[in-house]
C-alpha positions in Angstrom: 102.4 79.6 107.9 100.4 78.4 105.2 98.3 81.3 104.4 97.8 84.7 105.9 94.3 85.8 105.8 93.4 87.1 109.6 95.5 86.7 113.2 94.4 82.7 113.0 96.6 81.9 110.7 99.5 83.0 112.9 100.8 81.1 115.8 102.8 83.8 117.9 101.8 87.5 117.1 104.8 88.7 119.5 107.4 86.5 117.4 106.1 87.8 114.4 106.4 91.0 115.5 109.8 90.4 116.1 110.8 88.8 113.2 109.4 91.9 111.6 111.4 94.5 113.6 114.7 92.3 112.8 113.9 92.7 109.3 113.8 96.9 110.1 117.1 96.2 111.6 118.4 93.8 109.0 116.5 94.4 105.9 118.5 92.2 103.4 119.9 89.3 106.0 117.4 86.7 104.2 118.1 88.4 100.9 118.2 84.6 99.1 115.2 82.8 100.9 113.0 84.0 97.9 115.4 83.8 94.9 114.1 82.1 92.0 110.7 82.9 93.6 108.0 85.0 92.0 104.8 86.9 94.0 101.9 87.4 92.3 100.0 90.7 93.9 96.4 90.8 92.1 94.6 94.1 92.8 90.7 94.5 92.5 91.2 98.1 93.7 93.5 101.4 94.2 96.3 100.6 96.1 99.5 102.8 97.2 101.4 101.6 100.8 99.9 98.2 100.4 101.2 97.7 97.1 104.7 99.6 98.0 105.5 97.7 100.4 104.5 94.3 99.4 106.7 94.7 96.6 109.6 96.4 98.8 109.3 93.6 101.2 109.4 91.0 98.7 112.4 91.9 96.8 114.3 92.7 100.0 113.7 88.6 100.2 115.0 88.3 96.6 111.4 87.5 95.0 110.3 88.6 92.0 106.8 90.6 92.7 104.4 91.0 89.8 101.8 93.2 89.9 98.5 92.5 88.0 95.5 95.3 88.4 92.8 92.8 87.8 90.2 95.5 86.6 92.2 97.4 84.2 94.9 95.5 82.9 92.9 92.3 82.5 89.7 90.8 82.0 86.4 90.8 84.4 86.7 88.1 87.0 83.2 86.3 87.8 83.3 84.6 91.1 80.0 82.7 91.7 79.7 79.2 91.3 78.2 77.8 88.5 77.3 81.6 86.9 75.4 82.2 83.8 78.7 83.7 81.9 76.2 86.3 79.6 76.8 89.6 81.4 79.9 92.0 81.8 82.1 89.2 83.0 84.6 87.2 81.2 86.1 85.1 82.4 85.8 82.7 85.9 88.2 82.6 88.9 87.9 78.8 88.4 90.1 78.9 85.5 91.9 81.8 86.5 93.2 81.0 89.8 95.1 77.4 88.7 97.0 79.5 86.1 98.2 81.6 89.0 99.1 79.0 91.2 101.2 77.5 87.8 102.9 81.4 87.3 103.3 82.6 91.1 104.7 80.5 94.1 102.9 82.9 96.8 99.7 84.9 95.3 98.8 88.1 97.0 94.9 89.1 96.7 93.7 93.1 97.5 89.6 93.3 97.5 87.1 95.5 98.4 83.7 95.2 99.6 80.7 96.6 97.6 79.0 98.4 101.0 75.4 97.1 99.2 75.5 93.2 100.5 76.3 92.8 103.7 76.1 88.7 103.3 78.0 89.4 100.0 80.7 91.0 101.6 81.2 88.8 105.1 80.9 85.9 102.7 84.7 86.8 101.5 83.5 84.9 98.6 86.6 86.6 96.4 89.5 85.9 98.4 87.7 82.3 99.4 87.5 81.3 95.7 91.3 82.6 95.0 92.3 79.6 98.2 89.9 77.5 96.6 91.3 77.2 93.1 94.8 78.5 92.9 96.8 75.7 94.6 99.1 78.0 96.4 99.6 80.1 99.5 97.6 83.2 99.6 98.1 86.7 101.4 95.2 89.1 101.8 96.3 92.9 101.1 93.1 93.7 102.4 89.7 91.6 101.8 85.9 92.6 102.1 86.2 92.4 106.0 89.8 92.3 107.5 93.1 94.1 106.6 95.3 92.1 108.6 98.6 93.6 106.6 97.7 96.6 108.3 96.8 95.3 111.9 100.4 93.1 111.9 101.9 96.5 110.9 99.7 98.5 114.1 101.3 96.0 116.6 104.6 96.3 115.5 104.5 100.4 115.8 103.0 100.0 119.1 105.9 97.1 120.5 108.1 99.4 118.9 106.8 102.8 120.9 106.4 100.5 124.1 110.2 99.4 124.2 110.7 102.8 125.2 108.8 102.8 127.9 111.0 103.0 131.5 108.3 101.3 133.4 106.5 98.4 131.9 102.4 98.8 132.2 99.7 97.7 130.0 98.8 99.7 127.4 95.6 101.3 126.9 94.4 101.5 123.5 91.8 102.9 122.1 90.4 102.7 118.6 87.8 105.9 117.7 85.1 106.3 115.2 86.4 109.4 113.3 84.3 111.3 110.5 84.3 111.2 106.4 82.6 112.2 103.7 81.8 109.2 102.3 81.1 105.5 103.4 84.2 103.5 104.4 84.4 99.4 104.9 84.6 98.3 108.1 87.9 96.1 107.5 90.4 98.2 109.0 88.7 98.7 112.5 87.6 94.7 112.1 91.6 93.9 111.4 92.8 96.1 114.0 89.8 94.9 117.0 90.4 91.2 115.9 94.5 91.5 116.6 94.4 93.5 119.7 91.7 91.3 121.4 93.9 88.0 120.1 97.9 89.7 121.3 95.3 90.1 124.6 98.3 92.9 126.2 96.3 95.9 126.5 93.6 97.4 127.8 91.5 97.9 124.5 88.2 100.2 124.2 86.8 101.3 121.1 84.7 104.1 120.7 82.0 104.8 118.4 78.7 106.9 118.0 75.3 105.0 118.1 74.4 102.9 115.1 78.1 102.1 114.6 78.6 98.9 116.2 80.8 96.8 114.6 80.3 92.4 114.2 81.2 91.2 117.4 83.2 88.3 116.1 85.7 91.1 116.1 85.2 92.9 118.6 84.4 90.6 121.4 86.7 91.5 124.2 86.9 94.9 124.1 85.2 97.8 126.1 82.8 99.5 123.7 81.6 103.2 124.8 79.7 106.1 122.9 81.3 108.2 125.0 85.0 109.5 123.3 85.9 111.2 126.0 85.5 108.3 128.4 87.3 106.6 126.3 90.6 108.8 125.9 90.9 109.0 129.4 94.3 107.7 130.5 94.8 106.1 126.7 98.3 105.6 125.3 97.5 105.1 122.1 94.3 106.4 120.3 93.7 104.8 116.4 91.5 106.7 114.4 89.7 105.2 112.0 86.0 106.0 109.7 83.8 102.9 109.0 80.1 102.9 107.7 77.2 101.3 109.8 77.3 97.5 110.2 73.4 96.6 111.1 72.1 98.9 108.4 75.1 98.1 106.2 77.0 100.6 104.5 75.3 104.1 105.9 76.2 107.4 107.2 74.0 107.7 110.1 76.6 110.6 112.0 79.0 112.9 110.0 79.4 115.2 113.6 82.8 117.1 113.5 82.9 116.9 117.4 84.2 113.4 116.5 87.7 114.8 115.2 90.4 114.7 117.1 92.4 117.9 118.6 94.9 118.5 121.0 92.0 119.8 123.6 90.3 116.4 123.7 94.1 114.8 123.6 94.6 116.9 126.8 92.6 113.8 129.4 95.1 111.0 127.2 98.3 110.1 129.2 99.9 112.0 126.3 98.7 109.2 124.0 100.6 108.3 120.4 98.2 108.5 117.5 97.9 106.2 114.4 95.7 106.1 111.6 96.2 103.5 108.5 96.6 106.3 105.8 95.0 107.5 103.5 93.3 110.7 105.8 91.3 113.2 105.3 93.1 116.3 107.0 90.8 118.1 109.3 88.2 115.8 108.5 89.1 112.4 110.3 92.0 114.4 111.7 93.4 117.9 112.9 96.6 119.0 111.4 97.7 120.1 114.8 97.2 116.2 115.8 98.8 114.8 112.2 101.7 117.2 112.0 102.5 117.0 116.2 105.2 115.2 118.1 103.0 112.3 119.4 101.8 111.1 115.7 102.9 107.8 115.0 100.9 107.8 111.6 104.4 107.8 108.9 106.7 105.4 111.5 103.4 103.1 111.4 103.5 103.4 107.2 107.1 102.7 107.3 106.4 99.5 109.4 104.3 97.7 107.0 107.4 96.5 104.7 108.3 94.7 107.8 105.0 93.5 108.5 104.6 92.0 104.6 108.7 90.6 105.2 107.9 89.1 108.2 104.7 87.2 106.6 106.4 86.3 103.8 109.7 84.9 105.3 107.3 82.6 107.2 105.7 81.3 104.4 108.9 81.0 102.2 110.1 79.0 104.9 107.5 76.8 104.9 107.3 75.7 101.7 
């Protein structure tokens, strides 16, 4: 693996998902493929499990991670080619980036999309220009459009639930709009439609009100309803997730409650696990009853993503 940016860059998803629930079983059996190596993790916003875990996962490979909060610890990166330098930004990822690639032997990149300029954001113009110029392999902790850290880890926690299954069936999986309070990127529900659709083992629907259609690069494959309830019938596992309009990028067309999920709509599921990326709004995106219940996968599925960034980064250690 030369680079891990979205599910193309990875040959097998079910022998990385292994390799990742080895490393849960044997955290520290590669514990020198990364000495002497250092990480660079570069974030251009808030991060908490993302960053965690990277730097768990990392160390448990003996790396070094470093950890470099691009917007307050160092200067204001400019991005666009051949920019007029005369505003608020000082200094360009052109000359940034090599030093990088001359400090770190893997560079780890977390950005977030504006929600202003759709073409801006879909460009992935941030995370293009750090492959561009640094000279060395690059991770995504999350980009303007994908999260696939997070979709690696969603796999793994439903393999994981699935080996406990006494009769073998294809799952039915169902990702649902969920409300918020404020506009969200769509990179999560992307990440997560992109992976399932590519691992091609379940039956996958997503669910959404009108106006919330997601690009169907990503979604391609999948049964799309306005109808939750249609969808929860029969599912086995139900992801909740908020995004903000595609089309008319960035909105809140629907805030309606009735989108939440409870234990009376979970009653049609086949007693479906539920999983959300985290952070959540409680009783807002979801019910306490739902968070705090025995079918909640949403703190296993946390737990997982050290083995998701292990599992990433032993492949691309071992293929230096």
């Amino acid at each position: 693996m030369k680079q891990f940016i979205s599910v193309q860059d990875v040959k097998s998803i079910d022998a990385l998902v292994k390799k990742a629930l080895a490393y849960k079983a044997s955290p520290w059996v590669d514990k020198k493929l990364g000495m002497n190596k250092r990480i660079g993790c570069l974030f251009l916003n808030p991060s908490m499990r993302t960053r965690l875990s990277t730097q768990i996962a990392a160390q448990n490979l003996g790396m070094e991670p470093i950890i470099f909060n691009v917007g307050n610890e160092g200067w204001m990166l400019e991005f666009e080619e051949e920019a007029i330098m005369s505003g608020t930004t000082v200094e360009h990822v052109k000359d940034a980036a090599p030093i990088f690639g001359k400090y770190f032997d893997i560079l780890a990149i977390r950005t977030f999309p504006s929600l202003k300029n759709k073409e801006d954001d879909y460009s992935e113009l941030y995370i293009k220009q750090f492959i561009r110029y640094a000279g060395i392999p690059v991770i995504s902790l999350e980009s303007s459009t994908l999260h696939p850290l997070q979709s690696l880890t969603d796999i793994i926690t439903i393999s994981e639930e699935m080996k406990k299954w006494k009769k073998k069936k294809k799952p039915k999986i169902v990702l649902t709009w969920a409300p918020h309070i404020k506009p969200l990127p769509q990179c999560v529900a992307n990440s997560f439609a992109q992976w399932i659709n590519d691992w091609g083992k379940a039956e996958f629907v997503i669910t959404h009100p009108e106006d919330y259609e997601l690009d169907t690069r990503f979604t391609q494959g999948a049964h799309i309803t306005h109808q939750q309830d249609e969808a929860l019938k029969d599912a086995d596992f139900v992801y909740v997730k908020n995004w903000s309009t595609y089309t008319d990028y960035g909105k809140i067309f629907c805030n309606d409650p009735e989108w939440m999920l409870t234990d009376e709509k979970m009653k049609i599921t086949r007693k479906a696990k539920i999983m959300h990326c985290l952070p959540v709004r409680r009783n807002v995106e979801l019910s306490d009853e739902i968070l705090d219940g025995a079918n909640s996968l949403v703190t296993q599925q946390a737990g997982n993503r050290v083995w998701a960034a292990q599992a990433v980064l032993s492949e691309i250690l071992k293929s230096k």
